[in-house]
MARBA-3410 file (N, C-alpha, C, O; in Angstrom, 1 decimal):
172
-119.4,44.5,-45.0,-118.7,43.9,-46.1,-118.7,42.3,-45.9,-118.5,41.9,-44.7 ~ -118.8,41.6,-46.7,-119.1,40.3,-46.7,-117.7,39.6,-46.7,-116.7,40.3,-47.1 ~ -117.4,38.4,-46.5,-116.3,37.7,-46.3,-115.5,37.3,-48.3,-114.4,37.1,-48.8 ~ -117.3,37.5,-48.9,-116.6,37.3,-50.4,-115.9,38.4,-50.9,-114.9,38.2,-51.6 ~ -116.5,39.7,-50.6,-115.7,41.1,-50.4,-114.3,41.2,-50.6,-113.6,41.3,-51.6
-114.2,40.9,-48.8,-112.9,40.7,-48.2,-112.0,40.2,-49.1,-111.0,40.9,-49.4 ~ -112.2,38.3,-49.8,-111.4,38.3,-50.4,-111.0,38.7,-51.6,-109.9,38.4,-52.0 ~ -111.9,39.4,-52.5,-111.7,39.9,-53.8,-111.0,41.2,-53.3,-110.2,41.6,-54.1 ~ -111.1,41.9,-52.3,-110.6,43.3,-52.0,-108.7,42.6,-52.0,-107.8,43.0,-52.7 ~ -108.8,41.7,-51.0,-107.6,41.6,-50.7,-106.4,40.6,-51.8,-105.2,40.5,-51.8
-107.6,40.0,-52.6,-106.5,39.6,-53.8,-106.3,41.0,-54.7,-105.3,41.4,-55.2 ~ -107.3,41.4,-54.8,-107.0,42.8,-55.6,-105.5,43.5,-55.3,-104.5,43.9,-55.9 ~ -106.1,43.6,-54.0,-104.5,44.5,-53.4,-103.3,44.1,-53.2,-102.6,45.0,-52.8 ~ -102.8,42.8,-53.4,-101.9,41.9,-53.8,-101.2,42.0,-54.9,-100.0,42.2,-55.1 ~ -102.3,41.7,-56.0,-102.2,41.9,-57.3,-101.9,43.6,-57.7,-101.8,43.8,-58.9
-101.9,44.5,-57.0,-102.1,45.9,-57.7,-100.8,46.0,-56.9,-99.8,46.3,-57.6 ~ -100.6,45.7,-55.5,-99.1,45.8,-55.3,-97.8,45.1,-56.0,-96.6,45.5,-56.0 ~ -98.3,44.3,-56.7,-97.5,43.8,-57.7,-97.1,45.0,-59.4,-96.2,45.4,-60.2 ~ -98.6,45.2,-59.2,-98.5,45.8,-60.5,-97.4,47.3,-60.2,-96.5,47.5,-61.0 ~ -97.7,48.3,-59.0,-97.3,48.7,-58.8,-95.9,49.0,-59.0,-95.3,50.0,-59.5
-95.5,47.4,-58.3,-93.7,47.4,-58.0,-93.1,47.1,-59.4,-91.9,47.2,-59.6 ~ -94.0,46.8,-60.6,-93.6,46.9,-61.6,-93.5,45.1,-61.8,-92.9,44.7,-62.8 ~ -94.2,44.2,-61.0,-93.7,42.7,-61.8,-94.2,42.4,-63.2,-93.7,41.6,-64.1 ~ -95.3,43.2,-63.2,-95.6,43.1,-65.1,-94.9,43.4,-65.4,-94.0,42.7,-65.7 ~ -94.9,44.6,-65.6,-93.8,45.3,-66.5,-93.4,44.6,-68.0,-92.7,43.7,-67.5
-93.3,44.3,-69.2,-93.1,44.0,-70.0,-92.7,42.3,-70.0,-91.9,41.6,-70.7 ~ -93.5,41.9,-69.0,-93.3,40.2,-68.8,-94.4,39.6,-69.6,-95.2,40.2,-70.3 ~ -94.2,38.2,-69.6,-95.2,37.6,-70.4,-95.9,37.1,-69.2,-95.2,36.8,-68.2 ~ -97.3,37.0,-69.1,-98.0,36.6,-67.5,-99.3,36.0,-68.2,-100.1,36.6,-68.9 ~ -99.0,34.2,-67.7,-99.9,33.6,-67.6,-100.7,33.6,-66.2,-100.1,33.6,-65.1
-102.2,33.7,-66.5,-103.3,33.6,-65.2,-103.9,32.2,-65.5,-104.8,31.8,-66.3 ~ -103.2,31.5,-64.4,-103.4,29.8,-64.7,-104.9,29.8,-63.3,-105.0,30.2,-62.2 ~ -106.2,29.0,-64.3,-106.9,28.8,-63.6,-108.0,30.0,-63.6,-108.6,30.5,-62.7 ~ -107.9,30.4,-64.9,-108.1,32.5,-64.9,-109.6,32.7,-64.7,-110.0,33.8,-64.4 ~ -110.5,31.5,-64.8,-111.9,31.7,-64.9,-112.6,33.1,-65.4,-112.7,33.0,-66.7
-113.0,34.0,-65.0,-113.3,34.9,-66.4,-112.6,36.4,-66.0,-112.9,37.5,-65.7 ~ -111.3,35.7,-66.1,-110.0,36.6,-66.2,-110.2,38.2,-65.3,-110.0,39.1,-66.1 ~ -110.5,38.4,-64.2,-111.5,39.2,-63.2,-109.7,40.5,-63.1,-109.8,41.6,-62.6 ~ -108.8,40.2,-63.4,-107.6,40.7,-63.1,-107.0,41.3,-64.8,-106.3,42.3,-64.8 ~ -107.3,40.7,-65.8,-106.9,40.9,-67.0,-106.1,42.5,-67.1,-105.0,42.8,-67.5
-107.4,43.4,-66.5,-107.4,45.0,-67.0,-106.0,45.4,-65.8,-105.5,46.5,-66.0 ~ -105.6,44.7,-64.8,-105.0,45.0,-63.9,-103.6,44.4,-64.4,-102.7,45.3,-64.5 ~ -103.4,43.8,-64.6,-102.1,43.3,-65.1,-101.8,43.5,-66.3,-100.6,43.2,-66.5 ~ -102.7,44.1,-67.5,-101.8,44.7,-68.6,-101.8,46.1,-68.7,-101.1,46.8,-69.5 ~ -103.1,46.8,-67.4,-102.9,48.0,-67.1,-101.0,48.4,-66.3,-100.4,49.4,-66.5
-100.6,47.2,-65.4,-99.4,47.2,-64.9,-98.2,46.5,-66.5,-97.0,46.3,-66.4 ~ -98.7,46.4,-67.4,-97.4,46.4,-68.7,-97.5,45.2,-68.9,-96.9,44.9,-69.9 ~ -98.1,44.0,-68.3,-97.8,42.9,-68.5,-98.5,42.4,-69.7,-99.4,43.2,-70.2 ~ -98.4,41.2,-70.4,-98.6,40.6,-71.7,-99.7,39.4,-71.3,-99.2,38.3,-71.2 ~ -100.7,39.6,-71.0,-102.1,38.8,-70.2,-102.3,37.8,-71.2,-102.4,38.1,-72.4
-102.2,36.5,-70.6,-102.6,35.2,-71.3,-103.3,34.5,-70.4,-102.8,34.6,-69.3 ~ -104.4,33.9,-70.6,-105.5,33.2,-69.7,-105.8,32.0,-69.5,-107.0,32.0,-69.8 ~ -105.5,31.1,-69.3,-105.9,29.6,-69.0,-106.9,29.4,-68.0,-106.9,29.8,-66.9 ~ -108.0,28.6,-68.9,-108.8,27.8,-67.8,-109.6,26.4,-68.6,-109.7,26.2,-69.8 ~ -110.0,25.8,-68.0,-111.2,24.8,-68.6,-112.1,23.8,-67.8,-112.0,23.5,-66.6
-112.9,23.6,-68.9,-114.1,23.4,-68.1,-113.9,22.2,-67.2,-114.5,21.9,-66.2 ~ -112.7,21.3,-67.8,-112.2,20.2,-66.9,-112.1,20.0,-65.6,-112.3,19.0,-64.9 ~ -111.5,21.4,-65.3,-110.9,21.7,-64.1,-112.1,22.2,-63.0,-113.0,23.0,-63.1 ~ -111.6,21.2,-61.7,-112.5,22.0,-60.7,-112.9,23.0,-60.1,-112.5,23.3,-59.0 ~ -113.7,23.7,-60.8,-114.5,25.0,-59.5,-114.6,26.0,-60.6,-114.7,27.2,-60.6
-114.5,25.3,-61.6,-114.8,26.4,-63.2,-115.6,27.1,-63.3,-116.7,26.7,-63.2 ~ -115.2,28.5,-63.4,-116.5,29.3,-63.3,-116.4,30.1,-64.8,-117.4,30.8,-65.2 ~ -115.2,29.8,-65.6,-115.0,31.0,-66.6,-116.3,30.6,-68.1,-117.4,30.0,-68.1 ~ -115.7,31.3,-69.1,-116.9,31.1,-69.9,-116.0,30.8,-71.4,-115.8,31.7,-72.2 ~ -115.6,29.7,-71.5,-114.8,29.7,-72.2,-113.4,30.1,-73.0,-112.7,29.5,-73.8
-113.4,31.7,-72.5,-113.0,32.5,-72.9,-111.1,33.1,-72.7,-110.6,34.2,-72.6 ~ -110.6,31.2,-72.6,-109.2,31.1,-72.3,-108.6,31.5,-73.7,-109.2,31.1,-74.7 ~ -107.2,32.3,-73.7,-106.5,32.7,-74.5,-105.6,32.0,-75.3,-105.0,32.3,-76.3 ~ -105.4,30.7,-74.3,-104.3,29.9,-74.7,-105.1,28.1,-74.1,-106.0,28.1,-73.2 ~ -104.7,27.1,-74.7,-105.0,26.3,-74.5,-103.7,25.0,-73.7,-102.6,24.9,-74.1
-104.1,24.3,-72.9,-102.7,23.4,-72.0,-102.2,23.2,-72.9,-101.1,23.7,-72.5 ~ -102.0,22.8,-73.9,-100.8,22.7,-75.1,-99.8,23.9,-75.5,-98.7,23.8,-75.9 ~ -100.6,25.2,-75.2,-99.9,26.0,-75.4,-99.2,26.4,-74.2,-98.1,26.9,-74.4 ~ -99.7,26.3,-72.8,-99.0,26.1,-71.6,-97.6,25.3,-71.5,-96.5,25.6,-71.1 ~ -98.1,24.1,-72.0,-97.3,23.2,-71.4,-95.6,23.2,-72.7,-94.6,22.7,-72.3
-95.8,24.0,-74.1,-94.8,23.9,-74.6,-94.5,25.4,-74.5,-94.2,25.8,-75.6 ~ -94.6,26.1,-73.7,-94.3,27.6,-73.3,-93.9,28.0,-72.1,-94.5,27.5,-71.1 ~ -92.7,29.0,-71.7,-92.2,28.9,-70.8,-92.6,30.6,-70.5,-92.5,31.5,-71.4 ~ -93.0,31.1,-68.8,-93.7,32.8,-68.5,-92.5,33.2,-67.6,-91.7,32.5,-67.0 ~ -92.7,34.8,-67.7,-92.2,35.2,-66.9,-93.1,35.4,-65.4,-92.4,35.8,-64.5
-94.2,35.3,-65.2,-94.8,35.5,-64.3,-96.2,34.1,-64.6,-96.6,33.7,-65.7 ~ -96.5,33.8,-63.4,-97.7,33.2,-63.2,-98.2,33.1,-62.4,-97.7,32.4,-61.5 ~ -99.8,33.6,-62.4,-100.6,34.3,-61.7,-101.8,33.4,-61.5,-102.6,33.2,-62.4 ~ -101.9,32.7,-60.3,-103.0,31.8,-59.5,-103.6,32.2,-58.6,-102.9,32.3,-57.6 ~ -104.8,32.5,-58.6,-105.7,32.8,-57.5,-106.8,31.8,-57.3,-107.3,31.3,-58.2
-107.1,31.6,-56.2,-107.7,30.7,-55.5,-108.1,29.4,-56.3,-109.3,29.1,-56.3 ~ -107.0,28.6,-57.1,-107.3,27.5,-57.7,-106.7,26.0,-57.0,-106.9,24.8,-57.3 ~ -105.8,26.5,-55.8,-105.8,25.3,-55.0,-106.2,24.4,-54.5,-105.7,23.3,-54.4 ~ -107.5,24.7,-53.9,-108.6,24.6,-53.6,-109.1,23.3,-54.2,-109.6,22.3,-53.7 ~ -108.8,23.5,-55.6,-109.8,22.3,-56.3,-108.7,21.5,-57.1,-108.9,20.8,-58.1
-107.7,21.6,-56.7,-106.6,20.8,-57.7,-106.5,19.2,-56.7,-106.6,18.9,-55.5 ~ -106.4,18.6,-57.8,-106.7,17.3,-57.3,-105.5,16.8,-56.6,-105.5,15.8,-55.8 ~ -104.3,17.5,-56.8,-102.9,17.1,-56.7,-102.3,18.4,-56.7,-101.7,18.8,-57.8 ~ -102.3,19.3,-55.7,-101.8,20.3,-55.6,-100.2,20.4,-55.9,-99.5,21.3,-56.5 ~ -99.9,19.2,-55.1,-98.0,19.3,-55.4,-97.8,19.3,-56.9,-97.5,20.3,-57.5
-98.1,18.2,-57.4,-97.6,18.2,-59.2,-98.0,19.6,-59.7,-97.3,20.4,-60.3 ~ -99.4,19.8,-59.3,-99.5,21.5,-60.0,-98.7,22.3,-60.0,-98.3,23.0,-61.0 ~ -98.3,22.2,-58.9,-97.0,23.5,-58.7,-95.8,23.1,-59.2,-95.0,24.0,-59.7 ~ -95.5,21.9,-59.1,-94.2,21.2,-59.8,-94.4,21.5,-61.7,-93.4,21.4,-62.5 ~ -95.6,21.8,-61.9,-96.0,21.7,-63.2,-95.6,23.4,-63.7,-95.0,23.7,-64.7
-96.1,24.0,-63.0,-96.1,25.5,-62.5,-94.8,26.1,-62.6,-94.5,27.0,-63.3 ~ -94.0,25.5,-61.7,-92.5,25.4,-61.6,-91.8,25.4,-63.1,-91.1,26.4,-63.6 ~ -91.9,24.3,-63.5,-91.3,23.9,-65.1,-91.9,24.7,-66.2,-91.0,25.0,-67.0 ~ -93.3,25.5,-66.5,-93.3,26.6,-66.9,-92.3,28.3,-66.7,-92.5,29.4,-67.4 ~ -91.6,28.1,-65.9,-91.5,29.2,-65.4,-89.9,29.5,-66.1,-89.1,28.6,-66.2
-89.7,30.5,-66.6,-88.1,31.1,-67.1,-87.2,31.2,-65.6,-87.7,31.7,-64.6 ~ -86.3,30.8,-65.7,-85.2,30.5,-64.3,-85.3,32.2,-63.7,-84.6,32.3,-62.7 ~ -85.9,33.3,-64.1,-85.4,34.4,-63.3,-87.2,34.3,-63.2,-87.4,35.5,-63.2 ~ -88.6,33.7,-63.1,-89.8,34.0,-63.0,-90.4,34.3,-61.7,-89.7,34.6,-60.7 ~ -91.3,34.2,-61.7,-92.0,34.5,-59.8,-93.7,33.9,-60.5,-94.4,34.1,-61.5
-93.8,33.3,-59.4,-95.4,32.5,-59.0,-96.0,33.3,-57.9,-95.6,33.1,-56.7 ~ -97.1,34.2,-58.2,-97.8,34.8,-57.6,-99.0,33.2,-57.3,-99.3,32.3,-58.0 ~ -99.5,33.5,-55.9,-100.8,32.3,-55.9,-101.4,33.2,-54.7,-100.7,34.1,-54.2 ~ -103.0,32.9,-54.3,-103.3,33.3,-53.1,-104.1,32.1,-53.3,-104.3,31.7,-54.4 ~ -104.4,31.5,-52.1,-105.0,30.5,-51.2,-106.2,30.5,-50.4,-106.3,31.6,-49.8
-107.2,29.8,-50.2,-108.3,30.4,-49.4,-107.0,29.6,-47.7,-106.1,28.7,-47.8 ~ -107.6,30.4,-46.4,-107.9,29.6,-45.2,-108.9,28.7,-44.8,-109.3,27.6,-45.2 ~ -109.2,29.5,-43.7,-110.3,28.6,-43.5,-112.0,29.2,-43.9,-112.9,29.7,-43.3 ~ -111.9,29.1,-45.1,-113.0,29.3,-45.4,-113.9,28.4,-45.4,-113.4,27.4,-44.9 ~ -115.1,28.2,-45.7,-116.2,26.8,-45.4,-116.1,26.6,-46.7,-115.7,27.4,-47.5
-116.8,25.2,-46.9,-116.7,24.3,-48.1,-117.7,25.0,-48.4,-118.7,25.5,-47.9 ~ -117.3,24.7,-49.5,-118.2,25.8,-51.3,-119.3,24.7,-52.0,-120.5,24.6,-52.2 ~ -118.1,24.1,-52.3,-118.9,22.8,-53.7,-118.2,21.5,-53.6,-117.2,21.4,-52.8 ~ -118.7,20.5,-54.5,-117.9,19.4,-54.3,-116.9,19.5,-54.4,-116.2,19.1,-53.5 ~ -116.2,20.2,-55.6,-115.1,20.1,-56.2,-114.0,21.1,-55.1,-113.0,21.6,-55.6
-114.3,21.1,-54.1,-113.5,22.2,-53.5,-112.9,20.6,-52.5,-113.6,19.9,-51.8 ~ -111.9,20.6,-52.7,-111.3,19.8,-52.2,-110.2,20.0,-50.7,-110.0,19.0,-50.0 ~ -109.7,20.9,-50.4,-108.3,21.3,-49.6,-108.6,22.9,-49.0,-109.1,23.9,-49.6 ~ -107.9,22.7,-47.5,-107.7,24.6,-46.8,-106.1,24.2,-47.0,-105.5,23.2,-47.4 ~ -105.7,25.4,-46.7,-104.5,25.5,-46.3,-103.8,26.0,-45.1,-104.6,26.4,-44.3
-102.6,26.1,-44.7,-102.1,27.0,-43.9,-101.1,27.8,-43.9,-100.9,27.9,-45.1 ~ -100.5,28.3,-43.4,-99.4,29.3,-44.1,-97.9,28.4,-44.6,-97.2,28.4,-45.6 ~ -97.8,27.5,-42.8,-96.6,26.7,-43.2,-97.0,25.7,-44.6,-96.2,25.5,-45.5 ~ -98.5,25.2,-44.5,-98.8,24.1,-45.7,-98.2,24.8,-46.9,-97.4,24.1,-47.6 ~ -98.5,26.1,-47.4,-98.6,26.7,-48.5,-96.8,26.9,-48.6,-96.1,26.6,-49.6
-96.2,27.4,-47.5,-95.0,27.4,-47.4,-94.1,26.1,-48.2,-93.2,26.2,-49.0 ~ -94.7,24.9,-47.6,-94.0,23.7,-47.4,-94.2,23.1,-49.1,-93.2,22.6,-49.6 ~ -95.7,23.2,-50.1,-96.3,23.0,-50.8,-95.1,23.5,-51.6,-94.6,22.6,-52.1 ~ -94.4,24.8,-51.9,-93.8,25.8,-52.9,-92.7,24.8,-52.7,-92.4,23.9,-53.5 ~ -92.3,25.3,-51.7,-90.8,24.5,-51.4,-90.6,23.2,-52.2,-89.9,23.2,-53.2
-91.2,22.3,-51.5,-91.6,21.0,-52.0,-91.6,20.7,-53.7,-91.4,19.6,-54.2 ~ -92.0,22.0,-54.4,-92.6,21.5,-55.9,-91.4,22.5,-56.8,-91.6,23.0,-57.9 ~ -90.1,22.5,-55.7,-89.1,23.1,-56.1,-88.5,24.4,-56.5,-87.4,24.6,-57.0 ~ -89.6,25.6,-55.9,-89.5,27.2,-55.4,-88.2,27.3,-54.4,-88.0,26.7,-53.3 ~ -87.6,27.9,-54.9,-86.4,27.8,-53.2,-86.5,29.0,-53.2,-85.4,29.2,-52.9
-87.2,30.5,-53.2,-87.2,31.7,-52.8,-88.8,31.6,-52.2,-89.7,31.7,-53.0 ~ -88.9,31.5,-51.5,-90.9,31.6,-51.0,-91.3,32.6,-50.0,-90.6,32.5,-49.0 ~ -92.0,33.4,-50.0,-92.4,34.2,-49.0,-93.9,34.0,-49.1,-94.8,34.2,-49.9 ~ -93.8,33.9,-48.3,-95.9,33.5,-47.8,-96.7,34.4,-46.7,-96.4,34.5,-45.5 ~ -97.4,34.7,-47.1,-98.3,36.1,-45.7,-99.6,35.8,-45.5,-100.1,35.1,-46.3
-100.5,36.1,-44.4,-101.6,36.1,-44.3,-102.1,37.5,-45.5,-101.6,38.6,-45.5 ~ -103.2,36.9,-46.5,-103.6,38.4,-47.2,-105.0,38.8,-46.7,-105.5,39.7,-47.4 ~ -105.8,38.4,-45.8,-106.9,39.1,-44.9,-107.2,38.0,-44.0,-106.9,36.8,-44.1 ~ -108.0,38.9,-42.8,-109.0,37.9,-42.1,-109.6,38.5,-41.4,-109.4,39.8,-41.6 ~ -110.3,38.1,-40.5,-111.8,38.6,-39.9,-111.9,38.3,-38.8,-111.3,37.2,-38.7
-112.5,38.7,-37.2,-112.2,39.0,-36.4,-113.8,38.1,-35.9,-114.9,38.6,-36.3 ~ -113.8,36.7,-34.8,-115.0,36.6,-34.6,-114.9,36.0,-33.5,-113.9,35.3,-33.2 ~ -115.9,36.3,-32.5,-115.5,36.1,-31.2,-114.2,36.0,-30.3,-113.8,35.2,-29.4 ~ -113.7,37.0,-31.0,-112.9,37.4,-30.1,-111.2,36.8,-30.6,-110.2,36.9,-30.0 ~ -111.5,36.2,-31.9,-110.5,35.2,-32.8,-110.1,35.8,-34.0,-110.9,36.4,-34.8
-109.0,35.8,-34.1,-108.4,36.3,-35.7,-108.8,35.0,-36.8,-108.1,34.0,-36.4 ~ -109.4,34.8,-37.7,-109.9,34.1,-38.3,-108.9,34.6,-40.1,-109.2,35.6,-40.8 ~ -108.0,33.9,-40.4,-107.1,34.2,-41.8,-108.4,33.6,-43.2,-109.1,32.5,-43.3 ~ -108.3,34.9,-43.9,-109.4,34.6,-44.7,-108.5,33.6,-45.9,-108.9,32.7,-46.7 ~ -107.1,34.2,-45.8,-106.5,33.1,-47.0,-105.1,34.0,-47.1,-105.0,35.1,-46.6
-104.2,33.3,-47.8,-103.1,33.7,-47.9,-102.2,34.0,-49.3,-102.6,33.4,-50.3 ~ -101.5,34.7,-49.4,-100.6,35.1,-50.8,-99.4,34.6,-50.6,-98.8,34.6,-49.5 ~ -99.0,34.4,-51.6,-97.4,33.6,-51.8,-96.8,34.3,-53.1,-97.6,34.8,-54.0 ~ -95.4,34.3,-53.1,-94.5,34.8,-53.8,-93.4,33.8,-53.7,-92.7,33.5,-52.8 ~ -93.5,33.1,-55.4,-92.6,32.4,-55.1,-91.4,32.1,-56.1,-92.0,31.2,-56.7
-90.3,32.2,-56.7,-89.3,32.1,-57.3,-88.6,30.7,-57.5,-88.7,29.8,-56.6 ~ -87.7,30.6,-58.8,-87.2,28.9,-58.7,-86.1,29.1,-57.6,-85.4,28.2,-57.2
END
């Protein structure tokens, strides 16, 4: 299994443990950064109300147009859930993101994100790793006061636990 595997397996299983516990559930869930919305069928299969943001603006764009909602409709709308997968990476200003992120959110919401580690540089646009306290400190900071942060895979190489990247849960 390849390291790209790995992380699609293990955001998968993140995201389905969510769906699981019911955080869709009849929420409204923006997937900020959705590129070609790879989660859609999982989160309104879990009851949620799937809206998609992305653009070509943004670094490390892979989607195909095919956003549901445009930043205007982001920015004068407030979710019960929002859903970021590995778009840290290329945000030029990760704190305001999340501060931005934040101010979307209904006072009872939760910000799902996963993170790469140390993975190797991609492309230009890939800007930032993280670490667990970073990603910790990042929530905090852009005004989450409930955060829980986990290692969500890694790989084992010479004899080293190597974190393929991490998941956060995080609340105002």
């Amino acid at each position: 299994m390849s390291l790209r595997d790995i992380e699609r397996e293990s955001i998968r299983g993140f995201l389905e443990d969510h769906a699981n516990a019911g955080t869709f559930s009849g929420q409204l869930v923006l997937d900020y950064g959705a590129g070609k919305s790879p989660y859609r069928a999982l989160i309104k299969d879990g009851g949620g109300d799937y809206l998609s943001y992305d653009s070509p603006e943004y670094g490390g764009y892979v989607g195909d147009g095919g956003s549901d909602v445009d930043l205007g409709y982001v920015e004068s709308h407030s979710f019960d859930v929002i859903v970021t997968t590995q778009t840290w990476q290329y945000m030029g200003d990760p704190l305001n993101e999340m501060r931005f992120l934040r101010s979307r959110l209904h006072e009872w919401g939760v910000l799902l994100a996963t993170v790469p580690g140390c993975w190797p540089w991609i492309e230009k646009d890939d800007l930032w790793r993280f670490t667990l306290s970073g990603v910790e400190r990042l929530l905090k900071n852009a005004g989450f006061s409930r955060v829980s942060a986990q290692e969500r895979a890694h790989v084992n190489f010479e004899g080293e636990r190597w974190p393929i990247g991490w998941q956060a849960t995080a609340r105002p």
